[in-house]
C-alpha positions as CSV (number, residue, x, y, z in Angstrom):
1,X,0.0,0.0,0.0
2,X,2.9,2.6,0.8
3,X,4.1,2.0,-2.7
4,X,0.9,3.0,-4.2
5,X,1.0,6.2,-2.0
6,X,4.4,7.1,-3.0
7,X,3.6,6.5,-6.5
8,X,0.3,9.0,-6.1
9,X,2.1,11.6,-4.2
10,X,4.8,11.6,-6.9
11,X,2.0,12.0,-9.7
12,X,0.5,14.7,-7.6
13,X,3.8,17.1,-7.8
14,X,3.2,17.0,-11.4
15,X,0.1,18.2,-11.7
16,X,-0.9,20.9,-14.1
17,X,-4.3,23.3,-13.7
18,X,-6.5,23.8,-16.5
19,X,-8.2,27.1,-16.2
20,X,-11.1,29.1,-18.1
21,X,-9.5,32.4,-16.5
22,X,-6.8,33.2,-14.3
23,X,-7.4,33.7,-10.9
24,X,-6.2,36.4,-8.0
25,X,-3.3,35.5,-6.3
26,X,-4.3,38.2,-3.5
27,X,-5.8,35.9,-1.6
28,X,-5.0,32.2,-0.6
29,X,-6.8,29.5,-2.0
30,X,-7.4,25.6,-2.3
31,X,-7.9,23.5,-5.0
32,X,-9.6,20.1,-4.1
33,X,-11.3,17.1,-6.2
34,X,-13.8,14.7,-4.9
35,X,-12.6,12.8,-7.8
36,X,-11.4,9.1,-7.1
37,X,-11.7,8.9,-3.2
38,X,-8.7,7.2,-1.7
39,X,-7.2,6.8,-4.8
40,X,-9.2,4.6,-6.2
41,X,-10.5,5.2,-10.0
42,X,-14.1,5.3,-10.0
43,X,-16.6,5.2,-13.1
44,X,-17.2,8.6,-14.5
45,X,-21.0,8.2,-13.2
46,X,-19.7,7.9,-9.6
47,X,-16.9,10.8,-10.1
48,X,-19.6,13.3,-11.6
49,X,-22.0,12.1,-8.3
50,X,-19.3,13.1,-6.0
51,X,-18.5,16.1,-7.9
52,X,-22.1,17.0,-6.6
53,X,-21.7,16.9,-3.9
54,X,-18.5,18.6,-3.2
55,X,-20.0,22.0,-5.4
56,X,-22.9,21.3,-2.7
57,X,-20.2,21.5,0.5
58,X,-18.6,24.3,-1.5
59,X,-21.6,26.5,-1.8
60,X,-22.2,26.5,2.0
61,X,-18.8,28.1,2.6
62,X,-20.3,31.7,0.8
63,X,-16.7,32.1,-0.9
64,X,-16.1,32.6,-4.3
65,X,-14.9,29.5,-5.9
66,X,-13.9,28.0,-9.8
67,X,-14.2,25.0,-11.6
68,X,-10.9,23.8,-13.1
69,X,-9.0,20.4,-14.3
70,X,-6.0,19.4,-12.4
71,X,-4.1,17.4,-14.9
72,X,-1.1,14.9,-15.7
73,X,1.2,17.1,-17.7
74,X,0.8,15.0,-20.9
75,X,-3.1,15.4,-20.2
76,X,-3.6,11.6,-19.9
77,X,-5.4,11.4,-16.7
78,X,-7.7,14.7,-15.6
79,X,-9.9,15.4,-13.0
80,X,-12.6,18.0,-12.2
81,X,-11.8,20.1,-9.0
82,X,-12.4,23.8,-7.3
83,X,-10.5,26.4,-6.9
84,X,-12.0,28.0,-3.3
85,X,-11.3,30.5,-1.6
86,X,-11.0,29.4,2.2
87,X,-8.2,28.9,4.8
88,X,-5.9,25.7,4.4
89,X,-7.7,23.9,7.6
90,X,-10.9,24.7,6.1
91,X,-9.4,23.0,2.6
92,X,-7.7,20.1,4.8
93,X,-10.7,19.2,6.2
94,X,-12.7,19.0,3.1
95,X,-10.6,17.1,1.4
96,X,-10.4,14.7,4.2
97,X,-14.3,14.8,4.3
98,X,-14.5,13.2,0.5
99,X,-11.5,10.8,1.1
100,X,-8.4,12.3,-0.6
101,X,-5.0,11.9,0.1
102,X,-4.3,15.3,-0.4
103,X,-5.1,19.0,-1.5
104,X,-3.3,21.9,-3.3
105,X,-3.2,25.4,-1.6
106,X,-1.7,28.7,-3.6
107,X,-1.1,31.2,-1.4
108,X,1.0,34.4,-2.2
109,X,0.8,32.4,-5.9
110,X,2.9,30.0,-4.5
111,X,1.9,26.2,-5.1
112,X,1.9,23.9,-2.4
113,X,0.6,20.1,-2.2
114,X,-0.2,19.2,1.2
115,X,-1.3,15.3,2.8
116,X,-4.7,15.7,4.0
117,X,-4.4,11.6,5.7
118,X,-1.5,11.5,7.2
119,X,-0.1,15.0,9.2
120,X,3.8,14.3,9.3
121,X,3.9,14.1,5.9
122,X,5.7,17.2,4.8
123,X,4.1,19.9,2.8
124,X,5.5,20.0,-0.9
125,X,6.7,23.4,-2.4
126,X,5.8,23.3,-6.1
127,X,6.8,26.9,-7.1
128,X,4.9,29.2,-8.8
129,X,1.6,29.0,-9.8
130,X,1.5,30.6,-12.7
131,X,3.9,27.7,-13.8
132,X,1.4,25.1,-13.5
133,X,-1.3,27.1,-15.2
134,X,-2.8,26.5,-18.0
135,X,-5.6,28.8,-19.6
136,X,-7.9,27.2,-22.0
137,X,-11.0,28.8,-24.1
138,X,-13.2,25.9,-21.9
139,X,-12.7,22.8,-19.7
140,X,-12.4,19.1,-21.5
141,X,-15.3,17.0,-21.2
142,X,-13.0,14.6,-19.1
143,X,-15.5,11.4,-18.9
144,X,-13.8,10.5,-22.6
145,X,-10.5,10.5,-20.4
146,X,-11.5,7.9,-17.9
């Protein structure tokens, strides 16, 4: 099971963000998926179900908040998450809510990935943002991608 962790985390620092518009960095933010809970693939029935249900938790919070694809860099595996704007215990603890091993936060547009399962895990400093950005006219229909 650790291997399959490792593996995941390592995939994770490679992410890239697909974006419909760029986004402030004058205020922190999180970017979470309820995508494939515990890493597990799920159907993309089951991922759009969850996805649901996280826009639903997301609403409640009254902060402004995007859709967006976090992505391999080579586009091969995407997933629909949120860009919202709430502190990182607020983000910790909804990514722990819909099971997954981890959340991005920018803050100061500054990427960082950061273990929502297990605390001494280190946080990751991915660099800058902007690096990992990637503006596109709209979002893939990812359930071909699955």
């Amino acid at each position: 099971m650790e291997n399959v962790i490792d593996t995941l985390w390592h995939h994770y620092q490679s992410t890239h963000f697909l974006f419909t518009q760029r986004l402030s960095h004058d205020f922190p933010f999180a970017i979470i998926t309820a995508h494939n809970p515990s890493g597990l693939l799920l159907s993309p029935s089951q991922n759009r179900l969850l996805d649901r249900q996280l826009q639903s938790k997301i609403q409640q919070y009254n902060s402004p908040y995007r859709a967006l694809i976090g992505a391999a860099p080579d586009l091969s595996h995407m997933e629909k998450s949120w860009a919202i704007f709430i502190d990182k215990e607020q983000a910790l603890e909804l990514g722990r809510e819909f099971n997954q091993h981890a959340i991005y936060y920018v803050n100061q547009g500054l990427l960082s990935l950061i273990a929502c399962i297990d605390p001494l895990m280190p946080e990751v400093d991915m660099g800058a943002f902007n690096q990992r950005l990637r503006l596109v006219n709209e979002l893939p229909d990812i359930s071909s991608h699955l």
